[in-house]
SEGU-997057 format. One record per residue (C-alpha): x, y, z. Coordinates in steps of 0.1 Angstrom, whole numbers, plus 5000, padded with zeros to 4 digits. Example, Ala and Ser with C-alpha at 12.3 -4.5 7.8 and 13.67 -1.06 7.14 Angstrom:
BEGIN
512349555078 513749895071 
END
This chain:
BEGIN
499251124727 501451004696 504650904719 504750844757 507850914774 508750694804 511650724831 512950504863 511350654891 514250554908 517650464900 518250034901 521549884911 521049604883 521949654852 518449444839 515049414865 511649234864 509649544861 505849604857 504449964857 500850134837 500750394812 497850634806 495750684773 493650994766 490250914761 489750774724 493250794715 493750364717 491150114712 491649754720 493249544703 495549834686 499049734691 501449944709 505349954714 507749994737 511150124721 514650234742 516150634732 517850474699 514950344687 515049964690 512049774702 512049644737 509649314746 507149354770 504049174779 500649434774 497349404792 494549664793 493649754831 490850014825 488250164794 487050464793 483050494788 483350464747 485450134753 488750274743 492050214765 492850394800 495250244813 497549944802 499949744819 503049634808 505949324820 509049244811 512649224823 514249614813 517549784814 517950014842 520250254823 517950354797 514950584792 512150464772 509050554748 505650424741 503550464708 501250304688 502250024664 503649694667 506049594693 509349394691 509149044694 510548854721 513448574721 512848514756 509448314771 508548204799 505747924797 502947824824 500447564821 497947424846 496847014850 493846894855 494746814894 495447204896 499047204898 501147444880 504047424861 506447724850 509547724826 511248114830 514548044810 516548034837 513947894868 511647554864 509047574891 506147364907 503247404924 501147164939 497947244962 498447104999 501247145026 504047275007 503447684991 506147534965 507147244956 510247214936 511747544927 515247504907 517547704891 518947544852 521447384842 523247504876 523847174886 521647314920 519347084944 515847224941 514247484968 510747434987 508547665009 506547605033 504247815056 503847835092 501948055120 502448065156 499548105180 500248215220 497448135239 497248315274 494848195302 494348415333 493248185365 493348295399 496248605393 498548335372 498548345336 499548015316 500448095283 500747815251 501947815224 500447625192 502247595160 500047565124 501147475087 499947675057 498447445031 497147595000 493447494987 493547694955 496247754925 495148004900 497048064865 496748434860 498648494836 501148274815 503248444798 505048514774 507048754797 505148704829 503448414845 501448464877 499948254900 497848294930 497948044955 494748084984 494447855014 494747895053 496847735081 496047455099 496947335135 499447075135 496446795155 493746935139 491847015108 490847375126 492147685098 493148015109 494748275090 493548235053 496248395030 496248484995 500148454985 500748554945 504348434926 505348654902 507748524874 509848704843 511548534815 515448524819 515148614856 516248464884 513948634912 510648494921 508548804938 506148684963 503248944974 501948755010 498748865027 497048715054 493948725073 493748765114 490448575123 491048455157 489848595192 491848865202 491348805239 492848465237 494548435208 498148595206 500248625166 503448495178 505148455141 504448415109 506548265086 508048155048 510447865050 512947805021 513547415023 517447355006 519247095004 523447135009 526846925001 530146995003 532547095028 531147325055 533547535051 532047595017 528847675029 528348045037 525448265051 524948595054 522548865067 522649265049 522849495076 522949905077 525849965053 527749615045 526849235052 527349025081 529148725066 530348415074 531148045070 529747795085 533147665093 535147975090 539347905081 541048135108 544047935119 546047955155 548548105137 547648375114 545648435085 545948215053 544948375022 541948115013 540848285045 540748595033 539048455001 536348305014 535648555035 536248895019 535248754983 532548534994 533748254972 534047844975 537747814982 539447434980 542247315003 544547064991 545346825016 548646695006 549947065003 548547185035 547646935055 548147155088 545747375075 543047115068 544046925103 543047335121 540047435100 538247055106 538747185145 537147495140 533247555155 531047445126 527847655132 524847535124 522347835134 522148215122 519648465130 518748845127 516148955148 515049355140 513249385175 512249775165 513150035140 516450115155 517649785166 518349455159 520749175172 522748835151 522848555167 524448265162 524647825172 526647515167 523447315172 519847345188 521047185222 523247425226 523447835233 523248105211 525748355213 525948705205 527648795169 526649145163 524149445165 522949715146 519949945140 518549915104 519049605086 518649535049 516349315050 518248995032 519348675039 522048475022 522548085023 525147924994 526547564994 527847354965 524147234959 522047554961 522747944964 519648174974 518848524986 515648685000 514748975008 511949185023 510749455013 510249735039 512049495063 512749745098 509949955089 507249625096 509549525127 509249275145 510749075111 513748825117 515548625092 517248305102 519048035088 518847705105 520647355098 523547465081 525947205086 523246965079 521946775044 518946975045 519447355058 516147575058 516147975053 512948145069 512048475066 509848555101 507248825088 506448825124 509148725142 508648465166 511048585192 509448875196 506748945220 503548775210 501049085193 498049175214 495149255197 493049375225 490749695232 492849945246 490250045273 487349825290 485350115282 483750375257 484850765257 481950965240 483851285245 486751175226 484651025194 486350755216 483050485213 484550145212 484449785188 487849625191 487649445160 490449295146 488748985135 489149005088 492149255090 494849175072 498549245065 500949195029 504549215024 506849134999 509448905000 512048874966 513848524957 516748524940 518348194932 522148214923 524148004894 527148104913 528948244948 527548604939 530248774964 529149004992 528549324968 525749134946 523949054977 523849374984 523049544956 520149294957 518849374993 518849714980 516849704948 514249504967 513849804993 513450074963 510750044939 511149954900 508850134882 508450304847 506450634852 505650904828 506151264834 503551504854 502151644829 501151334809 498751214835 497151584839 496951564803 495251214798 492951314831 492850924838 492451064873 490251394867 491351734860 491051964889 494151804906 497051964883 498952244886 497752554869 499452574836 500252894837 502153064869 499953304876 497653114893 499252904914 500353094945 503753054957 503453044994 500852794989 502452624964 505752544991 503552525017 501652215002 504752064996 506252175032 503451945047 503951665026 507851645037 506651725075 504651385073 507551165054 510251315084 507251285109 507250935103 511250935113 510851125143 507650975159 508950655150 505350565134 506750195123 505749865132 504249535115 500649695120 501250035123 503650145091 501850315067 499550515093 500150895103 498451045135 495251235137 495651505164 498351705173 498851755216 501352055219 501052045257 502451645257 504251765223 503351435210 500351335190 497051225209 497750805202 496050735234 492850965230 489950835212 489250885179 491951135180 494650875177 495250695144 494050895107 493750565090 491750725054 490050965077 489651325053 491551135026 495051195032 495750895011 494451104981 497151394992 499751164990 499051034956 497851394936 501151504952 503451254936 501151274902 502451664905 505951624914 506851284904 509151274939 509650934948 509551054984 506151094979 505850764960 506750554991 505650765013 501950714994 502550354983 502850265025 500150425033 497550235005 499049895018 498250015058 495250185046 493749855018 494749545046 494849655081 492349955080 489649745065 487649385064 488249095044 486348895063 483248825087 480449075097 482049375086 483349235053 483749565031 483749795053 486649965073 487450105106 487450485114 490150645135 490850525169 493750415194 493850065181 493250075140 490249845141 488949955174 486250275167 482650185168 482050285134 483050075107 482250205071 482350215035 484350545029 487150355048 487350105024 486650274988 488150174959 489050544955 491850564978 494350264961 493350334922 496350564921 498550304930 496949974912 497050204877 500850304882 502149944888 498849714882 499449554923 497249254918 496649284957 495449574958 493049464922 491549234947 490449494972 489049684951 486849444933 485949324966 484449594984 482549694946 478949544967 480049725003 476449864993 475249535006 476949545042 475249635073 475249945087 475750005119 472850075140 470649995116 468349745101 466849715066 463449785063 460849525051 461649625013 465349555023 465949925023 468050155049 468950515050 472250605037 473650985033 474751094999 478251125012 480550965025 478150665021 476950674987 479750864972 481950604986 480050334971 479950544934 484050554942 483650124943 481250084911 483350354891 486550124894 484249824889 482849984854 486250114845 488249794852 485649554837 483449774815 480949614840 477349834831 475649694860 477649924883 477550214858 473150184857 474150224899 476050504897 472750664873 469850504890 471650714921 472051044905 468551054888 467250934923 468951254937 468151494914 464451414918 464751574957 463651954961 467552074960 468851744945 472351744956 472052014982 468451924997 470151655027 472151415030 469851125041 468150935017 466350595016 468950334995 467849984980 471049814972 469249584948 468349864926 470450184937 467150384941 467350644967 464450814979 465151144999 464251185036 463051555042 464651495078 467451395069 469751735075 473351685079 476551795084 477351885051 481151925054 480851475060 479351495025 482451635009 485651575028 485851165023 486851224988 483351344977 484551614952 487351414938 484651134932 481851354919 483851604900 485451304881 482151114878 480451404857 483451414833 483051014825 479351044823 479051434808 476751494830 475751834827 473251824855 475551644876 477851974874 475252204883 474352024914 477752094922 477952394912 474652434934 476052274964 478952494969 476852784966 474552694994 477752575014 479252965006 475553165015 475153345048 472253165066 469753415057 470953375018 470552985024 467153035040 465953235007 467053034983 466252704995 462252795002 462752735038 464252405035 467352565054 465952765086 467152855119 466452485123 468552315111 471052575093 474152455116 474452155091 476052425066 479152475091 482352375080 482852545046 487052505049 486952135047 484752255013 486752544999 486952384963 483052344962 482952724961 485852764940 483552514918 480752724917 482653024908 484252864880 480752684867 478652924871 480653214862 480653414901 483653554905 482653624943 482553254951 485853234939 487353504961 485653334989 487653014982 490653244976 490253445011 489553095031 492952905015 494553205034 493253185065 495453195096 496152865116 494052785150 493452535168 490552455148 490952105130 489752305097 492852475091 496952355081 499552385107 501652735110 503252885079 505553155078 505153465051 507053235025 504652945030 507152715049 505452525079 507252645113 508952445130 509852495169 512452325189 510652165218 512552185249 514851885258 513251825294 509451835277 510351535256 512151225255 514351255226 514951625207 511751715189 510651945167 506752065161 504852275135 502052465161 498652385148 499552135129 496851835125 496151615095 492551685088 493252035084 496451965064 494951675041 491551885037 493452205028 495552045004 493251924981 491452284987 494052434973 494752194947 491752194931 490452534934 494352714920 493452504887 489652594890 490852944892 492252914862 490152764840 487653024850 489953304842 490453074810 486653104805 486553484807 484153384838 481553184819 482252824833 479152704812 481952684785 483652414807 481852114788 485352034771 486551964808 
END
């Protein structure tokens, strides 16, 4: 790869953005330290900052990442040499008390550990009063006591134990702040948060990435708010001091004293209100006017609650002793706030702002010296979130077995600063709101990451058209654009539920089963989250980007443990997210957010990963380590989820302790009668990754391969060139395609009338024959593979929903009276089948190919 070319994903409404995004190397083609450049269409060299984010097994480059602050308009290339330098620098240094200072050009900024999450932040030579933040959580307590509930409420303050410098510049500083909120009369913590600050010479918006822990007791304890306070200070005339919220199309804006006369409207009216802009009024010339505006309402209060996804309310106050009264309502706001006065000017926004409701924004003390802007990430006048079981009892039936869990889940959003040198006007505020709810990011075209395989090879599209079938082809894409307006109709939003899709489909109820089981919420269950992310990597649609990119943050915070017992592990599929009985390490695996970390190098989601890298190490449920510290473990989804976890680990950090896992694991295996193939149960020591087979330990073989077991195998052997490795595959799909009589043969007996059910299930496994066909050159298995992607919908969970001749999912108008709001359904349809046949299809259309390719001999494949 001599030049990479690199577009917006989508279009920004500022001419210039803060902007970091990851480009792919081939294997070999960069090695460390070799510089690289970043140049616009004309050729001139762009600054940007450039840190490496993955090696491939020889040590050369995978993946680097790259900051700086970009124009919008322009499309860019990458290639090797040495980039421009840069005028601009931002500087970060750290004292020995741990405090942090940053210089960005245009922002100075400090941070201190203890109460305050900032402690000066100021905009230069501005003339501008300094901005601090401040955290704060709200606890409801509810007591029941003889049929009467008494509910209190307890109010804590974030204080930060730990700043840490990651990077300083010259483009980007980052800093991580770590620390927990305390109640306000005691030195008791809940809620830990990790909370990162993200700055970019010459720019005047601080991101801030916010996660927080739940650790409290869900039968007591109650999340009523969550909070970000901006501290400001204000001068000036009130009638110079203006606030503002974004709502579905324009702004809700005001002054805090507005200038509406008795007797018609003066122009300065019109100015400070249309334009947004400081106006003066001169007393001697109009002193009638000054005599009228000093009468007018000064008001001190604003607030926009989103209550839902299609609603939310402004209200307003003169003063906290006094009522609020309704200013407007709308359904979908924007997600920003606006507070300017002669002595400070800021905007925040949220990122994903209705989709996470309950949010609210609010602006409080606005006639006063010292106004404060909070952004409520949980608002506190909405109902308090309940965390509890959703049944006093387990439903075996319904894969329904219960541990309401919510104790080390977590939650992240993204709020964006923006500090002002001057009254923006309504239009920049907007244009604001709305970059923060798109994404800025540099991506390459398709082909370039088939071509690098940074993420495997199967995945692609066939090169040539051929073999890629057509109805298959839309329909693949047809499901994809069911989910994204499934979403929209289903209404499958919320602060803990955005992100998620549903499991089972009920076409009697003609809704999906959320109140059944284990039927309820997918969470990573058959690896949807890998759909999501192969299908944008195809299509570059940034549909699909957001669509994918809300799913890993549901999927990496609330799906899984970042604290307590079940640290590592996540939470299968059940009515409440964290509620199943089973809690495991496919949920968790590293494999299902590397797509997105690579792309736009999310330190949050850098953390997750690394964390769960020793999930090999967490307890299993209903089971105990044996006197050697050993338990039994099936080859997949437990140890291929864990291989997922050290294959970040070694690629990220060229760590070789997880690597000599990964291969004590795979010689372990291939050391059992039909290594891969032989059962799934084996005998694990996580202090030395031995496995030792368990001849009992027969299966269902279909669990092996449908939590991302291909993708992770598949791309393992081409890291390691394994060619063993590929023959196991190769000699799993070809047990998983026998007839039970061909199984029986040629495993020796291992497979019998016995225990021969284990091998049901081959359509969550179509590529594994398709693998076999292409590797060891049987054109039968592939026509198997072929014949099975074809196969009509049922009500079987193993197949997609309806498709019509053309491949387009069928949708049916559901009778008004059956719902409560029109609907429309695709019969069959059901996300294991869908997310399972999709990456069937897939793989096995570019398996097909490179078989044909191979004139049928896939032994030739070693340069795959």
């Amino acid at each position: 790869m001599s030049i990479l070319r690199l577009n917006w994903l989508t279009a920004q409404r500022a001419g210039r953005t803060p902007v970091s995004f990851g480009t792919p190397w081939s294997q070999g083609a960069l090695q460390p330290g070799e510089p690289v450049s970043l140049q616009d269409e004309a050729g001139n060299g762009v600054p940007v900052q450039t840190k490496i984010n993955a090696y491939w097994p020889d040590g050369s480059v995978k993946w680097l990442l790259h900051s700086g602050v970009l124009d919008t308009r322009a499309a860019y290339v990458m290639r090797k040499g040495e980039g421009a330098a840069s005028g601009a620098r931002i500087t970060a240094a750290q004292a020995a008390d741990g405090s942090v200072q940053i210089e960005s050009g245009l922002l100075t900024c400090t941070l201190r550990t203890g109460g305050q999450l900032i402690s000066s932040l100021l905009r230069r030579q501005s003339g501008q009063q300094p901005v601090s933040a401040q955290l704060t959580a709200l606890i409801e307590n509810r007591v029941e006591q003889e049929g009467l509930e008494t509910v209190s409420i307890h109010k804590l303050i974030g204080y930060t134990n730990a700043i840490t410098l990651e990077e300083a510049g010259p483009l980007r500083a980052v800093v991580k702040l770590e620390g927990g909120h305390r109640y306000m009369n005691s030195s008791e913590r809940r809620f830990p948060f990790v909370i990162r600050l993200y700055f970019y010479a010459e720019s005047d918006e601080i991101r801030m990435v916010h996660s927080f822990v739940f650790d409290a007791d869900e039968n007591r304890d109650y999340l009523k708010g969550l909070a970000v306070h901006f501290n400001m200070q204000a001068a000036g005339e009130l009638w110079n001091r203006h606030a503002g919220f974004t709502g579905d199309t324009g702004m809700f804006y005001e002054a805090v004293q507005p200038l509406y006369t008795y007797n018609g409207i003066h122009p300065l009216y019109e100015r400070q209100q249309t334009e947004g802009q400081f106006v003066h009024i001169d007393p001697d010339a109009e002193p009638e006017l000054l005599e009228n505006v000093r009468d007018n309402a000064a008001w001190s209060n604003f607030r926009l609650q989103q209550d839902s996804c299609d609603h939310y309310s402004i209200v307003k106050s003169t003063a906290r002793r006094c009522a609020c009264i309704p200013a407007a309502q709308g359904n979908r706001a924007g997600g920003a706030v606006f507070f300017g006065s002669e002595s400070g000017i800021l905007a925040a926004a949220v990122k994903d702002f209705w989709q996470k409701s309950p949010m609210a924004l609010e602006i409080t003390g606005a006639r006063e010296d010292k106004p404060c802007l909070s952004v409520w990430l949980y608002s506190r006048y909405a109902e308090a979130y309940d965390f509890r079981a959703y049944d006093t009892e387990s439903h075996a039936f319904s894969y329904g077995d219960m541990n309401n869990h919510p104790q080390g889940i977590a939650n992240t959003n993204e709020i964006t600063l923006k500090l002002f040198d001057r009254m923006p006007g309504k239009q920049a505020v907007l244009d604001f709101a709305a970059d923060v709810q798109s994404d800025a990011l540099l991506v390459a075209a398709p082909e370039v990451y088939a071509d690098t395989r940074v993420f495997g090879t199967y995945w692609h599209p066939p090169g040539q058209e051929q073999y890629r079938t057509a109805a298959h082809e839309r329909a693949l894409l047809g499901f994809m654009d069911f989910y994204i307006k499934e979403v929209e109709q289903r209404r499958w939003y919320g602060f803990w539920d955005y992100g998620d899709v549903m499991h089972t489909y009920d076409p009697v109820r003609h809704n999906w089963r959320y109140d059944v089981g284990g039927f309820a919420w997918q969470n990573t269950e058959l690896c949807n989250t890998y759909v999501n992310w192969l299908l944008f990597l195809r299509t570059g649609d940034y549909d699909i980007f957001r669509f994918a990119r809300a799913m890993t943050r549901h999927t990496s915070e609330v799906d899984m443990y970042h604290l307590g017992e079940y640290a590592m592990l996540g939470s299968r599929h059940n009515v409440r997210h964290w509620g199943c009985k089973w809690k495991e390490p496919r949920i968790s695996m590293a494999g299902h957010h590397r797509f997105f970390y690579y792309l736009t190098g999310d330190e949050r989601i850098g953390d997750i990963m690394d964390f769960v890298k020793d999930a090999d190490y967490a307890p299993r449920i209903g089971q105990s380590a044996d006197a050697d510290g050993c338990y039994q473990v099936r080859t997949g989804p437990d140890w291929s989820s864990y291989v997922s976890n050290w294959m970040t680990r070694w690629e990220r950090f060229q760590d070789t302790k997880y690597r000599d896992k990964i291969l004590t694991g795979l010689d372990s295996i291939k050391q059992a009668p039909n290594r891969l193939a032989s059962g799934s149960h084996f005998r694990y020591n996580p202090d030395t990754g031995e496995m030792g087979y368990l001849s009992e330990g027969n299966y269902q073989y279909h669990m092996v391969i449908c939590f991302g077991g291909p993708e992770i195998w598949f791309e393992l052997a081409e890291l390691t060139g394994d060619e063993e490795l590929r023959d196991m595959l190769a000699q799993f799909g070809d047990y998983f395609a026998m007839t039970p009589e061909e199984r029986k043969l040629a495993s020796g007996g291992l497979f019998n009338e016995s225990n021969d059910k284990a091998w049901d299930g081959l359509r969550f496994g179509i590529r594994m024959p398709a693998y076999t066909g292409y590797r060891l050159g049987k054109p039968e298995r592939m026509q198997q593979a072929l014949d099975m992607l074809s196969a009509a919908a049922d009500h079987s969970s193993n197949t997609p929903g309806q498709i019509d001749p053309d491949g387009n999912p069928v949708y049916v108008n559901v009778a008004e009276a059956e719902y409560i709001r029109p609907v429309r359904e695709v019969p069959y349809a059901n996300t294991n089948g869908i997310s399972q046949w999709s990456l069937n299809y897939m793989e096995t259309a570019r398996l097909l190919e490179l078989m044909k390719e191979n004139g049928g001999n896939g032994n030739a494949n070693n340069r795959h």
